[in-house]
C-alpha positions as CSV (number, residue, x, y, z in Angstrom):
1,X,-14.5,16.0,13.8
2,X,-13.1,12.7,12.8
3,X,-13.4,10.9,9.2
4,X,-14.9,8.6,11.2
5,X,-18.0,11.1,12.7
6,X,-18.2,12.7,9.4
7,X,-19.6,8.9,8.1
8,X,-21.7,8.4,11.4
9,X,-23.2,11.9,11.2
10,X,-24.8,10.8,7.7
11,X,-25.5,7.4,9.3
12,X,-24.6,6.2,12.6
13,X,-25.7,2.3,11.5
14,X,-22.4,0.3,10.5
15,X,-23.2,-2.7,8.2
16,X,-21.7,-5.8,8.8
17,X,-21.9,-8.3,5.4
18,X,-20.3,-11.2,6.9
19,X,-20.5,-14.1,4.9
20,X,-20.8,-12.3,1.5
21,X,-19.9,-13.7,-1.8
22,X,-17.4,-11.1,-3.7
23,X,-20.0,-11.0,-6.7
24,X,-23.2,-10.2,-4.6
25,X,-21.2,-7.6,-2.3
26,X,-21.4,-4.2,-4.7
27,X,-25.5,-4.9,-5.1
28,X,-26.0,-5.2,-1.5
29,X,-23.8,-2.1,-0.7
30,X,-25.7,-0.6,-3.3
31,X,-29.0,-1.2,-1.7
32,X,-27.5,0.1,1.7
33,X,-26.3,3.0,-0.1
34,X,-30.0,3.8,-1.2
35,X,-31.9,3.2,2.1
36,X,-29.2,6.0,3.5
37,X,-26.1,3.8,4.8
38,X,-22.9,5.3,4.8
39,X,-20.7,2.6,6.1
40,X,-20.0,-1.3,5.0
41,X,-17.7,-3.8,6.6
42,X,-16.6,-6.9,5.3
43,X,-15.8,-9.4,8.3
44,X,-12.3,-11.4,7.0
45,X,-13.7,-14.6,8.1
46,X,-16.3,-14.0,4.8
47,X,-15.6,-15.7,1.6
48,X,-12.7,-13.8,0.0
49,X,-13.2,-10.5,2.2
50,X,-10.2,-9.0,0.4
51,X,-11.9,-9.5,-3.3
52,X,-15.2,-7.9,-1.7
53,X,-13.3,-5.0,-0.4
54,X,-11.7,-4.5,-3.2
55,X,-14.9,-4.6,-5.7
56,X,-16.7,-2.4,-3.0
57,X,-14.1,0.5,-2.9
58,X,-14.2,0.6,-7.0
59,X,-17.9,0.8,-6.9
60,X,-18.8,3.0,-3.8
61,X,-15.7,4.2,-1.9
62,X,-15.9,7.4,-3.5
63,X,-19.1,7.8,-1.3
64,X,-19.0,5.4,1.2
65,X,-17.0,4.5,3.9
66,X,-15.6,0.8,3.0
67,X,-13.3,-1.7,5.5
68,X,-13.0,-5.1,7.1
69,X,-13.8,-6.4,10.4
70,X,-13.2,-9.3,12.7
71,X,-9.1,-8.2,11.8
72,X,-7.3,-10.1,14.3
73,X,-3.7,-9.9,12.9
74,X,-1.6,-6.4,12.3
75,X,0.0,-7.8,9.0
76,X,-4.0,-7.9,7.8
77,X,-4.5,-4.3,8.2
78,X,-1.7,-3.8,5.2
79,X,-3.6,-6.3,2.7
80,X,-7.0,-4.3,3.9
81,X,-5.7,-1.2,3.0
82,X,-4.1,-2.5,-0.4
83,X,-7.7,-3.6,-1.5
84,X,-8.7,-0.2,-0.9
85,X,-10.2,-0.4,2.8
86,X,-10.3,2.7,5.0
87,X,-11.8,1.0,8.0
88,X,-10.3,-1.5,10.9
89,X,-12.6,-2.8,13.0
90,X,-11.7,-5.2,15.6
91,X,-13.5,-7.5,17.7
92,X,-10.6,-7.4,20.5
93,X,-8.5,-4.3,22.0
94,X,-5.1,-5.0,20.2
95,X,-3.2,-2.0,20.6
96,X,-0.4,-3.4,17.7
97,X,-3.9,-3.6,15.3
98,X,-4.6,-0.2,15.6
99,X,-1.4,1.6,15.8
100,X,-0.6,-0.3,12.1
101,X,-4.4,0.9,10.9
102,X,-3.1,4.3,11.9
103,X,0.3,4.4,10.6
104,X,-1.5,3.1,7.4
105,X,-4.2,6.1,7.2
106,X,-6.7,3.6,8.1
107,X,-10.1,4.2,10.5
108,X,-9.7,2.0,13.3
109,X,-12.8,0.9,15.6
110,X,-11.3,-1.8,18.5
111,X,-13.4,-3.7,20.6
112,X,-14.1,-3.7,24.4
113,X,-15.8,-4.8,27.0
114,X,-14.2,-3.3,30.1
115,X,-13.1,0.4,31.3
116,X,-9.6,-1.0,31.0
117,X,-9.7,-2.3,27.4
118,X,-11.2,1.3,26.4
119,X,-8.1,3.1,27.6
120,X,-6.0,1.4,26.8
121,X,-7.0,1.5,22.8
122,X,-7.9,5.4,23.4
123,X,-4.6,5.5,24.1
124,X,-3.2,3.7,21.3
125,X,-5.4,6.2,18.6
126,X,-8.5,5.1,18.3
127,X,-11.0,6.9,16.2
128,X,-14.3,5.0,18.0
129,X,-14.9,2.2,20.2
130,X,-17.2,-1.2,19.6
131,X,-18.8,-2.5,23.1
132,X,-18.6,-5.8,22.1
133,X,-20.6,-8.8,22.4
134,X,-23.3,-5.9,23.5
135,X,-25.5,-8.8,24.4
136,X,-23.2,-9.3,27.2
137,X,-23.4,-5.3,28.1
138,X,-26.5,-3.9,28.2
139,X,-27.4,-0.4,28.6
140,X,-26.7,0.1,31.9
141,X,-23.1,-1.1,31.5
142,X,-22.8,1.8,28.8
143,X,-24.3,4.4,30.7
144,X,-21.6,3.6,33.7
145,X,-18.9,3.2,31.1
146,X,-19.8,6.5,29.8
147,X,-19.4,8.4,32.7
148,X,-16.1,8.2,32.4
149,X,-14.7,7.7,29.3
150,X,-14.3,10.7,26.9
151,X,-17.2,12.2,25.8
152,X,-16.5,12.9,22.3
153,X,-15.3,9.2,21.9
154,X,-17.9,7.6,19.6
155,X,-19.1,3.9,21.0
156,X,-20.8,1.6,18.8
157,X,-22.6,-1.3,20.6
158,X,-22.0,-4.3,18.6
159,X,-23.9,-7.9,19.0
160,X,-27.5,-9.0,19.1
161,X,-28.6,-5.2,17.6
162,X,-32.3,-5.4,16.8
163,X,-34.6,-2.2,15.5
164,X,-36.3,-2.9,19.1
165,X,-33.4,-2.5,21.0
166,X,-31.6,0.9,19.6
167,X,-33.2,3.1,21.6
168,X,-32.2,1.8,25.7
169,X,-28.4,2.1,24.3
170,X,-28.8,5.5,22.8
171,X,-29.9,6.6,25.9
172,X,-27.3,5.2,27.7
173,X,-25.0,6.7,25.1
174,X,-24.4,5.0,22.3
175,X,-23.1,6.8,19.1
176,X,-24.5,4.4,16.3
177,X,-24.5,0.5,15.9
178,X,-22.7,-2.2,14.2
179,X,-25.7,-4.2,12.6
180,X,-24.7,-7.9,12.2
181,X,-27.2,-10.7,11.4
182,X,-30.1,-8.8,11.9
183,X,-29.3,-6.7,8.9
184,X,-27.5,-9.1,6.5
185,X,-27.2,-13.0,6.8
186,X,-25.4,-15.3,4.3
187,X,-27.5,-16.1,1.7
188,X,-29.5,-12.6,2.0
189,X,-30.2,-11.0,-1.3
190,X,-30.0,-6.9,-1.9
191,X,-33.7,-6.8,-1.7
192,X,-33.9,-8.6,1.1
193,X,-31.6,-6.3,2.9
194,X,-33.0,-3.2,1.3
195,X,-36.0,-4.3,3.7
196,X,-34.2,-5.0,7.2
197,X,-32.2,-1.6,6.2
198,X,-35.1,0.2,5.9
199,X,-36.4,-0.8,9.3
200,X,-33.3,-0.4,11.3
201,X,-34.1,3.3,9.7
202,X,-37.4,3.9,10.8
203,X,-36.4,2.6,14.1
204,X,-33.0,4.9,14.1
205,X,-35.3,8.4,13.3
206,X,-37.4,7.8,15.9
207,X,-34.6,7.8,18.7
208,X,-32.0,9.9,17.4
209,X,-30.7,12.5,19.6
């Protein structure tokens, strides 16, 4: 078992704060923490996604599993990993991104949309996969991808995630979620996300395999 599957076996639901404000992030993460989340990602197109890392591996990282997402550049994964981020998460299959996220001890998730792009980043290291915009691959685009790609591989559809719509990709075999807007938008307070957690919850125990 992976870091990675360690995380997803206590929660498979990735949270995505982009657009959080470095002095609202450790409340928020706290909240998540409560409702049973297990993983937080700061997207580095947020407000100063390095100074939100940084405040959430001081306040959590001890118990939770803390990185940045929508990394697009290699030399990022360094200044990720300096804050005190363990996790890479890409919204492209950059084989360059996640061989420095390795070298650096980091957790790297690419992204991918074709059989190709998944090979090619399992090849590279990858500890998981993001099928990504999932909007634009639905379930039975999974369930053929599946088939052949390895079956210990987690895959984390990514993109237009609601409660409603867990369960057609678990059983075309997805591993967990990445839970963007429908979880957290800008402005959202930790109450306010304590809410939408706990429904993406109650949605999660009902399908869980």
């Amino acid at each position: 078992m992976t870091g990675f599957e360690s995380y997803l076996q206590r929660c498979p639901l990735v949270a995505i704060l982009r657009g959080v404000q470095p002095d609202e992030v450790v409340a928020i993460a706290l909240a998540l923490e409560q409702e049973g989340f297990a993983i937080v990602e700061v997207p580095l197109n947020s407000p100063r996604p390095l100074e939100s890392i940084a405040r959430l591996a001081e306040a959590v990282g001890d118990r939770m599993l803390i990185g940045a997402g929508t990394l697009i550049d290699p030399d990022d994964t360094d200044r990720v990993v300096a804050a005190g981020g363990r996790l890479i998460v890409m919204p492209h299959a950059h084989a360059a991104v996640v061989e420095r996220a390795k070298a650096a001890g980091a957790i790297t998730v690419p992204g991918f949309a074709t059989p190709g792009e998944a090979f090619a980043m399992v090849r590279a290291g990858a500890d998981a996969l993001k099928l990504f915009p999932a909007e634009a691959a639905p379930p039975p685009v999974l369930k053929a991808m599946r088939a052949v790609l390895p079956e210990d591989l987690p895959v984390l559809p990514v993109g237009g995630i609601t409660p409603e719509t867990m369960a057609a990709y678990v059983a075309a075999g997805a591993s967990g979620f990445g839970l963007g807007s429908a979880l957290y938008r800008r402005g959202d307070d930790a109450s306010r996300v304590a809410e939408k957690a706990k429904a993406f919850q109650a949605a999660w125990r009902t399908i869980a395999p």
